[in-house]
VOPAGU-2260 file (C-alpha; in pm, 1 decimal, decimal comma):
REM VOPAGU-2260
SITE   aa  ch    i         X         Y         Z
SITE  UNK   A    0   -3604,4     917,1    -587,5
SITE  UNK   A    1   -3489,7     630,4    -809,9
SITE  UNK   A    2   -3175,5     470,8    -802,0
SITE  UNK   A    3   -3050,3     323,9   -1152,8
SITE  UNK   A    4   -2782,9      62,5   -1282,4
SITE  UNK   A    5   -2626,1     247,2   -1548,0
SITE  UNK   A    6   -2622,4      41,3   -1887,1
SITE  UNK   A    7   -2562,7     151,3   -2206,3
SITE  UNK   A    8   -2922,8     395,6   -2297,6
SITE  UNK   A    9   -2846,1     575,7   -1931,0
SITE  UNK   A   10   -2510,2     637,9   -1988,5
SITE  UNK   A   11   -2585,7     809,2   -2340,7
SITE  UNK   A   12   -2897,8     972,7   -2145,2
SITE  UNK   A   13   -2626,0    1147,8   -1876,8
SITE  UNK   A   14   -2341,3    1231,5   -2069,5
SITE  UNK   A   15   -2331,1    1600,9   -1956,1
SITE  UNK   A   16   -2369,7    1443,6   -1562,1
SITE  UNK   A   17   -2094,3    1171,9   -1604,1
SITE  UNK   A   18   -1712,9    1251,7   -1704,2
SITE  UNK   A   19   -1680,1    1138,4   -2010,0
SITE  UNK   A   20   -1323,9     883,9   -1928,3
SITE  UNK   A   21   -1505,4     747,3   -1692,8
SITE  UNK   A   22   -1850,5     708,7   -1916,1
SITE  UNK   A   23   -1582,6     504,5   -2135,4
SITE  UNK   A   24   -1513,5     298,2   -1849,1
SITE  UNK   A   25   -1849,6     186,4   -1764,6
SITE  UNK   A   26   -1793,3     -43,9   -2139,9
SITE  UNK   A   27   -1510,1    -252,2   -1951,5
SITE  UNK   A   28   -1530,1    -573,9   -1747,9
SITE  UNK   A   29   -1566,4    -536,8   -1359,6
SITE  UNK   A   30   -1688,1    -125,8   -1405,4
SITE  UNK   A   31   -2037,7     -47,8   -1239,0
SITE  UNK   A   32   -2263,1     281,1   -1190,8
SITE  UNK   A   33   -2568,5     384,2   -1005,7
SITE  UNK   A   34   -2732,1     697,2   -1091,6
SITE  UNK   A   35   -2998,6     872,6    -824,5
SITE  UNK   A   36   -3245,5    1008,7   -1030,3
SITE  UNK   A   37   -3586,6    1285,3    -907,2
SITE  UNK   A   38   -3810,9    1405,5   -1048,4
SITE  UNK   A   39   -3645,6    1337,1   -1403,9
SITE  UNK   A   40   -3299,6    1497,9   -1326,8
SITE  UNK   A   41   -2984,6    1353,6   -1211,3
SITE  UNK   A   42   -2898,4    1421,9    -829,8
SITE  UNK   A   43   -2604,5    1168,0    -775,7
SITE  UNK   A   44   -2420,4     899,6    -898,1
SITE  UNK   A   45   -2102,1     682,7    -838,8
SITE  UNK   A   46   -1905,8     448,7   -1074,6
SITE  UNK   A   47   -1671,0     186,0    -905,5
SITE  UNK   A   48   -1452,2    -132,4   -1044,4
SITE  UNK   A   49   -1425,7    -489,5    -854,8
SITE  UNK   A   50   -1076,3    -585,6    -857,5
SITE  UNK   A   51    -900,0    -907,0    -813,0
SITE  UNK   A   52   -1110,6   -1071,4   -1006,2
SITE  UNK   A   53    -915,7   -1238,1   -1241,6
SITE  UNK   A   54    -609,4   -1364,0    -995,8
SITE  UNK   A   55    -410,2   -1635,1    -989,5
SITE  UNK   A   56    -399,8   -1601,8    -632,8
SITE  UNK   A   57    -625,2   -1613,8    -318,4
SITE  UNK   A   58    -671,0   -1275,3    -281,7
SITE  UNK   A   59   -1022,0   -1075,3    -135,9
SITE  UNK   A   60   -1243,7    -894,8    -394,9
SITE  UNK   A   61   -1195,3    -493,9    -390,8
SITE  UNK   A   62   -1428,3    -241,4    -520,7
SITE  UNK   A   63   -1207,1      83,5    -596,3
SITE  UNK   A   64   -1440,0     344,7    -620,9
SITE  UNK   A   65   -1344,0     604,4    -923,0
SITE  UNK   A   66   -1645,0     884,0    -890,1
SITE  UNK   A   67   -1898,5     982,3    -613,6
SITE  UNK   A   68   -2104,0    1292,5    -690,2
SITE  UNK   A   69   -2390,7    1383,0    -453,6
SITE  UNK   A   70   -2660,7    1702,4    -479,2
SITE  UNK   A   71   -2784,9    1598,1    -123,7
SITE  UNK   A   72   -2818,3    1344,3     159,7
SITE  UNK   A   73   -3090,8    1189,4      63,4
SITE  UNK   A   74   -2917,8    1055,5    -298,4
SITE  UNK   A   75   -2604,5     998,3     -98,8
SITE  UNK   A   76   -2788,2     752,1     180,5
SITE  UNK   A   77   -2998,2     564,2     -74,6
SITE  UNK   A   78   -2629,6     537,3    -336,5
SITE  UNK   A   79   -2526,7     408,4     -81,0
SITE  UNK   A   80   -2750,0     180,7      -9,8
SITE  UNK   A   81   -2833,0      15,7    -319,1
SITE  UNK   A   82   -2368,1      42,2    -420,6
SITE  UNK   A   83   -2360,8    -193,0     -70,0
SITE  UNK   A   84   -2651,1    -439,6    -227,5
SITE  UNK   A   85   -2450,2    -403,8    -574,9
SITE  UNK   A   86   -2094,5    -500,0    -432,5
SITE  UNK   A   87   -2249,5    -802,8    -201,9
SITE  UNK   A   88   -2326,7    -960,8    -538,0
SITE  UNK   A   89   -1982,4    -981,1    -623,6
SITE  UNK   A   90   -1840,8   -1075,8    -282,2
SITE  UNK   A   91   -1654,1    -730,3    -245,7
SITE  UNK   A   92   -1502,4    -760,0     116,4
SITE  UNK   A   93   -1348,6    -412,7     128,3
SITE  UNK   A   94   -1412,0     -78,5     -91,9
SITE  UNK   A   95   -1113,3     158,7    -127,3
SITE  UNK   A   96   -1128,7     510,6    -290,9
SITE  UNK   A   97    -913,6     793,9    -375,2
SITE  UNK   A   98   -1075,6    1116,0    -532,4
SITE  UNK   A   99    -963,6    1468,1    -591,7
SITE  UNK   A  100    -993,5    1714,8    -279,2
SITE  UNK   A  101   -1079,3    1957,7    -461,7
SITE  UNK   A  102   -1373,7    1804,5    -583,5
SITE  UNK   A  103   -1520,8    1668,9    -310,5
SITE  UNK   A  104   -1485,1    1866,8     -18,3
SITE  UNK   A  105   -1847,2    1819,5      55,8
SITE  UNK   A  106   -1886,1    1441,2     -26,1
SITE  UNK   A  107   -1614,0    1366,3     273,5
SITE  UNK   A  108   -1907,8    1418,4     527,7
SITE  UNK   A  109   -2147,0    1140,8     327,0
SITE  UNK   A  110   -1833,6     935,1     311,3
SITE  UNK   A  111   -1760,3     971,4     677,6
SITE  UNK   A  112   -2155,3     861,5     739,3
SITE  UNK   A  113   -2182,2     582,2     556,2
SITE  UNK   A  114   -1875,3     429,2     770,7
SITE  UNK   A  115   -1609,5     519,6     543,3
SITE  UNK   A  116   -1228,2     660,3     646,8
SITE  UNK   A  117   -1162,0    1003,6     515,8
SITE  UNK   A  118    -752,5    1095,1     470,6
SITE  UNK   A  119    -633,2    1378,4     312,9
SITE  UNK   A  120    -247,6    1323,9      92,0
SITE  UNK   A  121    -116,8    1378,2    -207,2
SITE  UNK   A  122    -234,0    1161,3    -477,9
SITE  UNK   A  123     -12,6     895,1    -671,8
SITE  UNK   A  124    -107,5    1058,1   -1021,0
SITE  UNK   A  125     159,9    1331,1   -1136,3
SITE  UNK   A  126     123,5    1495,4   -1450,4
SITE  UNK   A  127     352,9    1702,3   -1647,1
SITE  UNK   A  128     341,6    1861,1   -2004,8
SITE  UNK   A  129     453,4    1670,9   -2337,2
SITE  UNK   A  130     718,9    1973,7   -2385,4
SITE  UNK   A  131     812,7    1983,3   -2016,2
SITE  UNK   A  132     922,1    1652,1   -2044,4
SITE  UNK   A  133    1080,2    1623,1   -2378,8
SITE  UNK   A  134    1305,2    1927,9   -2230,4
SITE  UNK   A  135    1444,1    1715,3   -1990,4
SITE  UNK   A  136    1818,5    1669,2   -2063,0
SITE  UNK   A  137    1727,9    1271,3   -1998,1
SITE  UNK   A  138    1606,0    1237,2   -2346,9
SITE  UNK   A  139    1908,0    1426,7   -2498,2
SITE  UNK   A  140    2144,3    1104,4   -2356,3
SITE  UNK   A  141    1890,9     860,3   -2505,5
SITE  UNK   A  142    1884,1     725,0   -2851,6
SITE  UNK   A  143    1607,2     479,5   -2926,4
SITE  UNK   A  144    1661,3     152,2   -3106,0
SITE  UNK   A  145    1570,5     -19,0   -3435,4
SITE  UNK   A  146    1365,4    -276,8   -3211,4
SITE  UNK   A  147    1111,8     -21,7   -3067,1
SITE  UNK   A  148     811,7      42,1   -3304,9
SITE  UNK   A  149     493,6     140,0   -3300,3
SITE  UNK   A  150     206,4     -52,6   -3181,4
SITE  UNK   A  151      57,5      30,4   -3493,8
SITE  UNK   A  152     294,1    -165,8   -3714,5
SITE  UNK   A  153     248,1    -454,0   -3482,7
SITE  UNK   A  154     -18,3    -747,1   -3585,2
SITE  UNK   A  155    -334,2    -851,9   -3351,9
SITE  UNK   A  156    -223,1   -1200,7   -3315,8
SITE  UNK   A  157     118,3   -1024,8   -3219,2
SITE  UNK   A  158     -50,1    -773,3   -2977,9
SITE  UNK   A  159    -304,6   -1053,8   -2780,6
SITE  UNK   A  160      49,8   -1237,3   -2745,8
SITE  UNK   A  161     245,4    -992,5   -2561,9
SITE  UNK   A  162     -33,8    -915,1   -2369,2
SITE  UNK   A  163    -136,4   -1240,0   -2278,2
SITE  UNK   A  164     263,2   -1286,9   -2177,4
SITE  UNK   A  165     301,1    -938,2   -1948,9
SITE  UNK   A  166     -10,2   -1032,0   -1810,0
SITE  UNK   A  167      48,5   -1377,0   -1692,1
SITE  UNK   A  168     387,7   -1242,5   -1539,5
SITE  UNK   A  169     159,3   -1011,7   -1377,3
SITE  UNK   A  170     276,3    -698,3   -1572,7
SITE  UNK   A  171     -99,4    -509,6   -1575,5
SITE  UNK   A  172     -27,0    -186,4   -1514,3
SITE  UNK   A  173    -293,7      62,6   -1358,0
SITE  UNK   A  174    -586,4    -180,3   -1562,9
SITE  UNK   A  175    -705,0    -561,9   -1387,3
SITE  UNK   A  176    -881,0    -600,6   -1691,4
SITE  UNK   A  177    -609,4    -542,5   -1930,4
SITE  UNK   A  178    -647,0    -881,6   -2087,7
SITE  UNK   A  179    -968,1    -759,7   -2220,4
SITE  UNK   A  180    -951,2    -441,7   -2340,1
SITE  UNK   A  181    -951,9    -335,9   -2702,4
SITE  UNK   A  182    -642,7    -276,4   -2886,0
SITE  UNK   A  183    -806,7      73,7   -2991,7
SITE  UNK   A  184    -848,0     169,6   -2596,1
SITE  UNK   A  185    -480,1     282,8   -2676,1
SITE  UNK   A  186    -344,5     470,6   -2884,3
SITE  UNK   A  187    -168,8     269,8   -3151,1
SITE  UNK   A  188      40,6     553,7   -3334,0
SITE  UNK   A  189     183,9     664,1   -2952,5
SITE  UNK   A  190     229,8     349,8   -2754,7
SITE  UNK   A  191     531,3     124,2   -2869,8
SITE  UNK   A  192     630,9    -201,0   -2762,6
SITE  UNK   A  193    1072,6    -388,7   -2783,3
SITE  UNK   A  194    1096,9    -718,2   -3007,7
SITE  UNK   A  195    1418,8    -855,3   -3006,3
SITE  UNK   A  196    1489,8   -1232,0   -3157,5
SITE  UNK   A  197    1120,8   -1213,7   -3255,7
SITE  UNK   A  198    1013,0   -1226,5   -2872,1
SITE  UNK   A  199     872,7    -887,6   -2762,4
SITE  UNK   A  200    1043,7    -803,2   -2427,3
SITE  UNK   A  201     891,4    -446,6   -2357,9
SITE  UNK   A  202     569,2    -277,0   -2417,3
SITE  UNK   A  203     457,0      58,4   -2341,5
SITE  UNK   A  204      64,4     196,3   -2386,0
SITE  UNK   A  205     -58,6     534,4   -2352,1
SITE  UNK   A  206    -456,1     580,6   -2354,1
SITE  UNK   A  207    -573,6     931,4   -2453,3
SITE  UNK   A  208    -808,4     965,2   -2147,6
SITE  UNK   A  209    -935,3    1288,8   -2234,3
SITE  UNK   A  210    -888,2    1591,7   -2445,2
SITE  UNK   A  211    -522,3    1727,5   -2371,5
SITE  UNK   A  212    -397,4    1385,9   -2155,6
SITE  UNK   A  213    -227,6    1066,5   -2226,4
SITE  UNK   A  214    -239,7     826,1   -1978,6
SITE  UNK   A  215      61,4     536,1   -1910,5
SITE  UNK   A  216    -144,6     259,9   -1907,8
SITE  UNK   A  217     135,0     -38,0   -1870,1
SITE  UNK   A  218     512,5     -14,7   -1865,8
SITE  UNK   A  219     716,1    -287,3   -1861,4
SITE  UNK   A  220    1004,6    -445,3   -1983,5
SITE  UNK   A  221    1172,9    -813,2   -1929,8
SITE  UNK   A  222    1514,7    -888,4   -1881,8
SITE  UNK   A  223    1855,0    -765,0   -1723,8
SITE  UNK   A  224    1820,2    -433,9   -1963,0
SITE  UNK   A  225    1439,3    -391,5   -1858,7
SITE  UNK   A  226    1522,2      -9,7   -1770,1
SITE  UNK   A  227    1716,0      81,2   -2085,1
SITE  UNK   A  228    1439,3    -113,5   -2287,8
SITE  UNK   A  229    1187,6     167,1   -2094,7
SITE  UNK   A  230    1360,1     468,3   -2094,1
SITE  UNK   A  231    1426,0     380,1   -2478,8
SITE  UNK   A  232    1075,4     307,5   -2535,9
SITE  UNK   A  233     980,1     647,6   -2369,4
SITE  UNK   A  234    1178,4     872,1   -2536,0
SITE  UNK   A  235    1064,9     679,3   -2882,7
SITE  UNK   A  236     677,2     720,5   -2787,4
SITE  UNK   A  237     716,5    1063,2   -2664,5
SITE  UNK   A  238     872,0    1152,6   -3005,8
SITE  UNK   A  239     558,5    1001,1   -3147,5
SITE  UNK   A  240     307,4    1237,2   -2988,7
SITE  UNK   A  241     548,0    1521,8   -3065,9
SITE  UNK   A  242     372,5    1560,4   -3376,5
SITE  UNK   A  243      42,7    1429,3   -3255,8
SITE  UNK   A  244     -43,3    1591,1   -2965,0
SITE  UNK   A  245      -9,3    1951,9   -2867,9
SITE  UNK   A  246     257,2    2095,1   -2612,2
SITE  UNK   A  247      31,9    2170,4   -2330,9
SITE  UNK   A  248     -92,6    1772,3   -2345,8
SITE  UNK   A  249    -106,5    1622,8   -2004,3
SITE  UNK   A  250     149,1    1335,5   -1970,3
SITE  UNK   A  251      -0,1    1131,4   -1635,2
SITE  UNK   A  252     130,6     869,6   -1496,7
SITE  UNK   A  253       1,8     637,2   -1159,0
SITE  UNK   A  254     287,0     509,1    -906,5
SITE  UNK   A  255     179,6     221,5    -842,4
SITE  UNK   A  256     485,1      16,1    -828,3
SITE  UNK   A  257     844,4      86,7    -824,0
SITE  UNK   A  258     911,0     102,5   -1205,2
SITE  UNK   A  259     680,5     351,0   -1237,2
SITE  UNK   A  260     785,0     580,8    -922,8
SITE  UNK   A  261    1158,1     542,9   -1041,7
SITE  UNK   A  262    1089,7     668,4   -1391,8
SITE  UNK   A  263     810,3     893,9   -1268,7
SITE  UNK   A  264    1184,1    1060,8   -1035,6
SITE  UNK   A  265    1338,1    1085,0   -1341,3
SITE  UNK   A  266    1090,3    1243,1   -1585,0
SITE  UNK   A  267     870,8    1459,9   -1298,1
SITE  UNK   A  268    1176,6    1560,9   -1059,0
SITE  UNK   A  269     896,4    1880,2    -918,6
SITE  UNK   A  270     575,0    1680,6    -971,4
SITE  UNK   A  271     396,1    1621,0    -703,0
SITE  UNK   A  272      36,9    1453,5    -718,7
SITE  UNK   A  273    -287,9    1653,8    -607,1
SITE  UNK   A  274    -447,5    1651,4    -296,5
SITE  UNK   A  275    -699,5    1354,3    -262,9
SITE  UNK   A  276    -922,5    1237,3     -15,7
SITE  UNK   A  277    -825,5     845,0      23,6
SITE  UNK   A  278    -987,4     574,4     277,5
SITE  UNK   A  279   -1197,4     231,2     291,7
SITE  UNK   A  280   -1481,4      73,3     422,6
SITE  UNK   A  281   -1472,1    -296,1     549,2
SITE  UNK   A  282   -1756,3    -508,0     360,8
SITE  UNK   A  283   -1744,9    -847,7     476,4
């Protein structure tokens, strides 16, 4: 059995093995693979990101691991293996994962071996349909302004700017890396960002993850009206991929801080995240 870093010419060589978001992912800063390859054919893998990289404070290297699939013990003790040597490189002190239950209801028992803690919750990621949500009588009170547009209409000197400004007030969203990221990773004719008195004070980017979803990416707004500014922007982005997107289209969004779980109350009052598996291993 051979275990592989996967670079570009593997990735393209296991398409059909690796989900094709996180195949995407593999192209951004801080995202690493291993593949366990015999006798020609792929018998495990795992893809994982080091966060807290770029910080302006002291804090401990993480690797959040975002895929594990194993055929058998032998690929998941030698993964294993070679993902510890990987992450000592980078001076990981702690790896923390969350994947589907329903998924990996095997894997929990390599997990569990290789020293890992194995929980089982409901996930932070609730999804709800494009039409579910533009039902809501919310978006019949709300009535976007002339200062939300399109990203699309915005320049790329304009767009590195309010990046560069909602990342420094450490406004990132579910993505560490967000700095670096190409403007096409979202999509420009959905996501929408607030410029008032030529400063832009609210930004909101959608990725289309996969076929029939459309990820929040960042959400944030500054100022004493920084929830109008994001409900507004919302409403105006989810009229956007009205047209765009079909009804059925997965609207996701991460809870990860309170902004997001507030609006996530508001627009997903019955959604409830799937059941994950969730734990960590100490590195260092």
């Amino acid at each position: 059995m051979n275990i592989l870093a996967l670079d570009e010419n593997l990735i393209e060589q296991y398409k059909e093995y690796i989900p094709e978001d996180l195949a995407e992912d593999l192209e951004r800063n801080f995202f690493h693979g291993l593949i366990a390859v015999s006798d020609g054919a792929p018998v495990g893998g795992i893809i994982w990101e080091v966060r807290n990289v770029v910080t302006s404070e002291e804090m401990e290297k993480e690797s959040s691991i975002h895929w594990i699939r194993l055929e058998d013990q032998d690929a998941a003790r030698s993964l294993f293996e070679f993902y510890k040597l990987s992450i000592d490189i980078d001076d990981v002190v702690k790896s923390v994962y969350t994947l589907p239950a329903r998924d990996f209801q095997e894997g929990k028992v390599a997990l569990l071996e290789a020293g890992f803690t194995v929980d089982l919750m409901e996930g932070d990621v609730i999804r709800a349909t494009l039409s579910d949500i533009m039902a809501l009588p919310i978006f019949k009170k709300i009535k976007p302004q002339d200062d939300i547009k399109t990203l699309y209409t915005l320049s790329q000197s304009g767009f590195n700017v309010a990046i560069r400004r909602f990342a420094e007030r450490g406004s990132k969203g579910i993505c560490e890396d967000l700095e670096y990221l190409p403007r096409e990773y979202f999509d420009n004719y959905v996501s929408c960002y607030c410029q008032m008195d030529d400063m832009i004070n609210g930004i909101l980017l959608f990725h289309a993850k996969q076929p029939g979803e459309l990820q929040i990416v960042l959400m944030s707004a500054i100022g004493e009206e920084s929830q109008r500014i994001v409900a507004q922007m919302m409403c105006y982005a989810l009229a956007c991929a009205k047209p765009l997107y079909k009804p059925s289209t997965q609207i996701c969004i991460e809870r990860h801080n309170y902004m997001t779980l507030a609006l996530s109350e508001k627009l997903f009052p019955s959604g409830f995240g799937i059941p994950v598996y969730t734990g960590s291993r100490q590195e260092r």
